[in-house]
MDTraj code that builds the backbone (N, CA, C; nanometers):
import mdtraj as md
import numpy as np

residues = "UNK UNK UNK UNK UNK UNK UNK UNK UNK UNK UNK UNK UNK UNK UNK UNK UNK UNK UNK UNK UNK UNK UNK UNK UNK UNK UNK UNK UNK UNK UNK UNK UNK UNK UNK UNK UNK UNK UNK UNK UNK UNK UNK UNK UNK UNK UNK UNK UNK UNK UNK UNK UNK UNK UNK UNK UNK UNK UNK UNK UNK UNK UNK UNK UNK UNK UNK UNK UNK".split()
xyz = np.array([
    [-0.6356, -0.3555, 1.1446],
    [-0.4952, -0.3537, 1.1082],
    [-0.4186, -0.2861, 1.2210],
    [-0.3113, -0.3448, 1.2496],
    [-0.2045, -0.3098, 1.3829],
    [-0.1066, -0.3433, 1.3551],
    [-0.0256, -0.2097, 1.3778],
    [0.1279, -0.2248, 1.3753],
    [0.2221, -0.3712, 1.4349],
    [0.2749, -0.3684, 1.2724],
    [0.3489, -0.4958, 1.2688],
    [0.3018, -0.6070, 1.1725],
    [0.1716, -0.6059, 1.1259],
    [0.1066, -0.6388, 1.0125],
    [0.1531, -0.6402, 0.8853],
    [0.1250, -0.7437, 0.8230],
    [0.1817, -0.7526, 0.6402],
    [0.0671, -0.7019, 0.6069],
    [0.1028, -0.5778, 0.5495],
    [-0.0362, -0.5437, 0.4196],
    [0.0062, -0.5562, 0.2777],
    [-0.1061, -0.4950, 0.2694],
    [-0.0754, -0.4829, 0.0731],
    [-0.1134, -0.3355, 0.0654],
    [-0.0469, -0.2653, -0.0435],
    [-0.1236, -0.1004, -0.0687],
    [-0.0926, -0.1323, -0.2418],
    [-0.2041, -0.0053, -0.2433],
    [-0.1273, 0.0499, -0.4345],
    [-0.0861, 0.1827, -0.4184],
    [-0.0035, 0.1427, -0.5030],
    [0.0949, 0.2764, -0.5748],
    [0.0839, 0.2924, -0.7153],
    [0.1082, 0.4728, -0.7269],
    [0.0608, 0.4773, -0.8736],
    [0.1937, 0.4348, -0.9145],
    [0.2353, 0.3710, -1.0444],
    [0.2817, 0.3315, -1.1761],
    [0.3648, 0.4633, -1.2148],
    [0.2433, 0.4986, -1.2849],
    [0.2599, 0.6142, -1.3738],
    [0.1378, 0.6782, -1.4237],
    [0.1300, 0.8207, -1.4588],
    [0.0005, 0.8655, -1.4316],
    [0.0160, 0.9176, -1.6487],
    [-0.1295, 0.8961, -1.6698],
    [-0.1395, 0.8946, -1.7774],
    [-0.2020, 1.0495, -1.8486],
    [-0.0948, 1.1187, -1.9339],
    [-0.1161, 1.2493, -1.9527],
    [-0.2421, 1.3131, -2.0588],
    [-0.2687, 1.4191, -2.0106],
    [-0.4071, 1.4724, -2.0878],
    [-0.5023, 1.2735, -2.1667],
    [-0.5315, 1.2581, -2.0132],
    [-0.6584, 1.1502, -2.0068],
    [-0.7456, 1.1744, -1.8743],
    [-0.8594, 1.1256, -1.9143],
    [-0.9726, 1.1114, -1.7864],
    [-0.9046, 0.9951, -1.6742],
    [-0.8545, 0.9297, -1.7537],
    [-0.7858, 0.7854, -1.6464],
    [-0.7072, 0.8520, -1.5682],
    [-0.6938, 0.7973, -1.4192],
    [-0.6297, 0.8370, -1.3585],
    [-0.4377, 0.7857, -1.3360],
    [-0.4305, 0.6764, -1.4379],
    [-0.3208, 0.5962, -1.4241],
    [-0.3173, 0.4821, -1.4179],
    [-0.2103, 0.4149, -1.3978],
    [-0.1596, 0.2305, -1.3996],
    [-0.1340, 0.2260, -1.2116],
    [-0.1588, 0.1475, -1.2169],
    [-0.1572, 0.1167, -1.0228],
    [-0.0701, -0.0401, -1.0274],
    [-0.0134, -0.0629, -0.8859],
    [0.0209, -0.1918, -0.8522],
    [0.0284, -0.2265, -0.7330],
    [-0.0318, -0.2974, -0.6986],
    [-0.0332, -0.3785, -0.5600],
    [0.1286, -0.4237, -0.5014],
    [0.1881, -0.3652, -0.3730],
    [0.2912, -0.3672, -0.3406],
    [0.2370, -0.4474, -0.1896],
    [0.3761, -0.5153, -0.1436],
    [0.3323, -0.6052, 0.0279],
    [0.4615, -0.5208, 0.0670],
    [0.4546, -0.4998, 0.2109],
    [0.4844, -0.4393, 0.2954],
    [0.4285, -0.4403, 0.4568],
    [0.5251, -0.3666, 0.5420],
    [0.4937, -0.4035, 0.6723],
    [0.4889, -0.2682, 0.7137],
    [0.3608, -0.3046, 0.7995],
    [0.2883, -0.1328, 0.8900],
    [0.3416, -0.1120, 1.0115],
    [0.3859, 0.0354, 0.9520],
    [0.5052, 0.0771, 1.0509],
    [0.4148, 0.1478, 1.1797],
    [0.3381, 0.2390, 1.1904],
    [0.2379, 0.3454, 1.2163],
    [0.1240, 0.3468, 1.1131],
    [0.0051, 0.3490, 1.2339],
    [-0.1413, 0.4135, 1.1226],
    [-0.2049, 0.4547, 1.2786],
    [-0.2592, 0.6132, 1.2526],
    [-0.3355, 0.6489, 1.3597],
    [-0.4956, 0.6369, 1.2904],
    [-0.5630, 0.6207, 1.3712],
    [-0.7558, 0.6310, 1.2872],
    [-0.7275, 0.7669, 1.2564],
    [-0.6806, 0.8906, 1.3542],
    [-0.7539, 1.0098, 1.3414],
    [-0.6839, 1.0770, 1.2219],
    [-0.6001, 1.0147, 1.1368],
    [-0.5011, 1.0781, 1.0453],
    [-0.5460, 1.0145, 0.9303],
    [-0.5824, 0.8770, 0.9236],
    [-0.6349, 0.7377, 0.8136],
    [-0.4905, 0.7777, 0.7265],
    [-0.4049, 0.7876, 0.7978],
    [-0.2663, 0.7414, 0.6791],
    [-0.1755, 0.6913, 0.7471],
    [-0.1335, 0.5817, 0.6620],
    [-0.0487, 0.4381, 0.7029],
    [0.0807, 0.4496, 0.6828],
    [0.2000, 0.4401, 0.7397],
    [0.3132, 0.4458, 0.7193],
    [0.3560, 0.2936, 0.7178],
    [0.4174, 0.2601, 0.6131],
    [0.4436, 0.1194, 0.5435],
    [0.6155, 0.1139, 0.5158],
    [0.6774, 0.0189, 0.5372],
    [0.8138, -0.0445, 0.4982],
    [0.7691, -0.1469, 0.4270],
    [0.8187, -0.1207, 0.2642],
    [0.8346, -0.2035, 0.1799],
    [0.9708, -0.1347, 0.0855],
    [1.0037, -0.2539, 0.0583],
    [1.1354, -0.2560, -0.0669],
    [1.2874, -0.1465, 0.0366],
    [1.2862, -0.1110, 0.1428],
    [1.3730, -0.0438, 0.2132],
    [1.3472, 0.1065, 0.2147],
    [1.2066, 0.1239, 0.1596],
    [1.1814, 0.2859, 0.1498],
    [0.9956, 0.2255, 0.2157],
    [0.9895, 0.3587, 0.3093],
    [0.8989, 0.4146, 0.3531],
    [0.7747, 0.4887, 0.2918],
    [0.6973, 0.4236, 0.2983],
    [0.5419, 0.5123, 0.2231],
    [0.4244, 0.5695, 0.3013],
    [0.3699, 0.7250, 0.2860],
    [0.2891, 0.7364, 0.3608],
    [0.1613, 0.7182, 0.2802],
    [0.0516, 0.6153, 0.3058],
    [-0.0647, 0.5781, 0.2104],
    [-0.1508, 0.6282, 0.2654],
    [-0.2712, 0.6790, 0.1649],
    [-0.3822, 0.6691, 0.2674],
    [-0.4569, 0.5510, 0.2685],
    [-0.5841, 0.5422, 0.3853],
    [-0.5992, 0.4135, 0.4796],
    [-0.6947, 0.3047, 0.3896],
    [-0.7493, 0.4260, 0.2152],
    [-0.8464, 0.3460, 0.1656],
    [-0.7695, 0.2668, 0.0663],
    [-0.6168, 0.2898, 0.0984],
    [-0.5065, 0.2038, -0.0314],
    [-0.4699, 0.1200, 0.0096],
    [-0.5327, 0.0991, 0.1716],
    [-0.3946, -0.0472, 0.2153],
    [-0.5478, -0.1301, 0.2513],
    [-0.4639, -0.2637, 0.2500],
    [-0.5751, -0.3767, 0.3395],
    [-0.4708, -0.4844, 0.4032],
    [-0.5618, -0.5280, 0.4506],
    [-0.3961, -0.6746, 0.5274],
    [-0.3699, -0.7757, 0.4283],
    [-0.2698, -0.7919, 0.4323],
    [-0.2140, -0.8677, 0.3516],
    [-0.3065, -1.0197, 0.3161],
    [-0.3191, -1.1322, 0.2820],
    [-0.3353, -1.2453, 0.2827],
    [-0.2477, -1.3733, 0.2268],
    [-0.3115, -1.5159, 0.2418],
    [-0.2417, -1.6227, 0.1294],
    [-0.2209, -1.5639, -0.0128],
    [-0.3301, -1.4932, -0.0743],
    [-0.2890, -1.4768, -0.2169],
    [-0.2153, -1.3841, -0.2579],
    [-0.1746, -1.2915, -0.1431],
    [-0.0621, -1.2175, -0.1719],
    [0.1220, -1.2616, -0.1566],
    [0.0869, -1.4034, -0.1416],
    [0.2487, -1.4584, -0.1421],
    [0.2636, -1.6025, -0.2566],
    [0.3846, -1.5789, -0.3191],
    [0.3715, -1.7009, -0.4097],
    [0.4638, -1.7808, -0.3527],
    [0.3771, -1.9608, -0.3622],
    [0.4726, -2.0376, -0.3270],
    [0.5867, -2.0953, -0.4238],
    [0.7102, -2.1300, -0.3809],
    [0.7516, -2.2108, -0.4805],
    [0.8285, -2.3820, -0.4808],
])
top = md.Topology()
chain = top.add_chain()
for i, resn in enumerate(residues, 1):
    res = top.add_residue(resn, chain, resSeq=i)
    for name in ("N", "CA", "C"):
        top.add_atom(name, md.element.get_by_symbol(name[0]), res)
traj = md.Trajectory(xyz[None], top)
């Protein structure tokens, strides 16, 4: 993955109170702004706000992450 890339990451939802679960997640697409190896966190532009992920939440984007119509 290299800057300028469509990925995909998750983001938590909402986190679910006095449970073992850790929460509801959703797969968001976005474009990689910065990712160093020695940091493994990705700085992403999606929706006009900025996310710093870490590197085991993102992957590159693909076909099944876009719908045709």
């Amino acid at each position: 993955v290299k800057t300028g890339d469509l990925v995909r990451f998750r983001r938590e939802v909402f986190q679910i109170k006095n449970s073992s679960d850790c929460g509801m997640w959703e797969w968001r697409v976005g474009l990689l702004i910065e990712y160093h190896t020695w940091e493994k966190i990705a700085t992403i532009l999606s929706g006009g706000k900025t996310f710093r992920i870490h590197a085991s939440e993102v992957q590159k984007a693909g076909k099944k992450d876009f719908k045709r119509f």
